[in-house]
N, C-alpha and C positions, 0 to 999 in steps of 0.2 A: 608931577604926575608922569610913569613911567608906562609906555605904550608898549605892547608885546607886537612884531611884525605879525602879521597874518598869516603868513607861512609857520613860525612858531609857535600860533597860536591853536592854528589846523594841528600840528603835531602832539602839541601835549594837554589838547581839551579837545577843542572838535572845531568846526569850519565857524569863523564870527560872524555875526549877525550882521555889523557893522564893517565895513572896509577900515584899513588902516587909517587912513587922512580921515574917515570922516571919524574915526573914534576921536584923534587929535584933535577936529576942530571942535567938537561938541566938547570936550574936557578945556581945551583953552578959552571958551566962553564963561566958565564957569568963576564964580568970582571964588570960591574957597583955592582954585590953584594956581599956584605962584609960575608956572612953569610947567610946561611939557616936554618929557623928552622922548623922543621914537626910535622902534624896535630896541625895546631895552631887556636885555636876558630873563626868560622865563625864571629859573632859578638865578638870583642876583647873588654873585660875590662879593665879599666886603670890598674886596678894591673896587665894583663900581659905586658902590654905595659913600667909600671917599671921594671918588673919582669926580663924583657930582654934589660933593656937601648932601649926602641925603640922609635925612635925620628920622624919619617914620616907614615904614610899609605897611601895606593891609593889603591884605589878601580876603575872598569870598569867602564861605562857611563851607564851601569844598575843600579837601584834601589836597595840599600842593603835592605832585610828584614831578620826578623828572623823567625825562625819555625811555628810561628804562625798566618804570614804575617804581621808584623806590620814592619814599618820603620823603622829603626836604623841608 
């Protein structure tokens, strides 16, 4: 499970409801995730997505953009 910083998160959606650590620990109780990893790039490049063996993403039913409002 891939944690966006709070600062990134404020920038490309809005201020989180949840603080950083506590998203992390509420996702690391969770028995479906293998693994958490924090502040991990809003928009994800395939190098980190090698980088960390990560084989799935999901994203919300919201539209991913990136900083400058374009699609991703």
């Amino acid at each position: 499970m891939g944690i966006n910083s709070d600062d990134e998160t404020t920038i490309m959606k809005a201020h989180p409801v949840l603080y950083n650590k506590e998203r992390c620990n509420l996702f690391k109780h969770l028995k479906w995730v293998d693994a958490v990893i924090e502040d991990t790039p809003y928009t994800t490049p395939l190098s980190f997505l090698d980088e960390h063996n990560i084989r799935n993403i999901v994203h919300g039913d919201d539209e991913c953009r990136d900083a400058n409002g374009n699609l991703v």
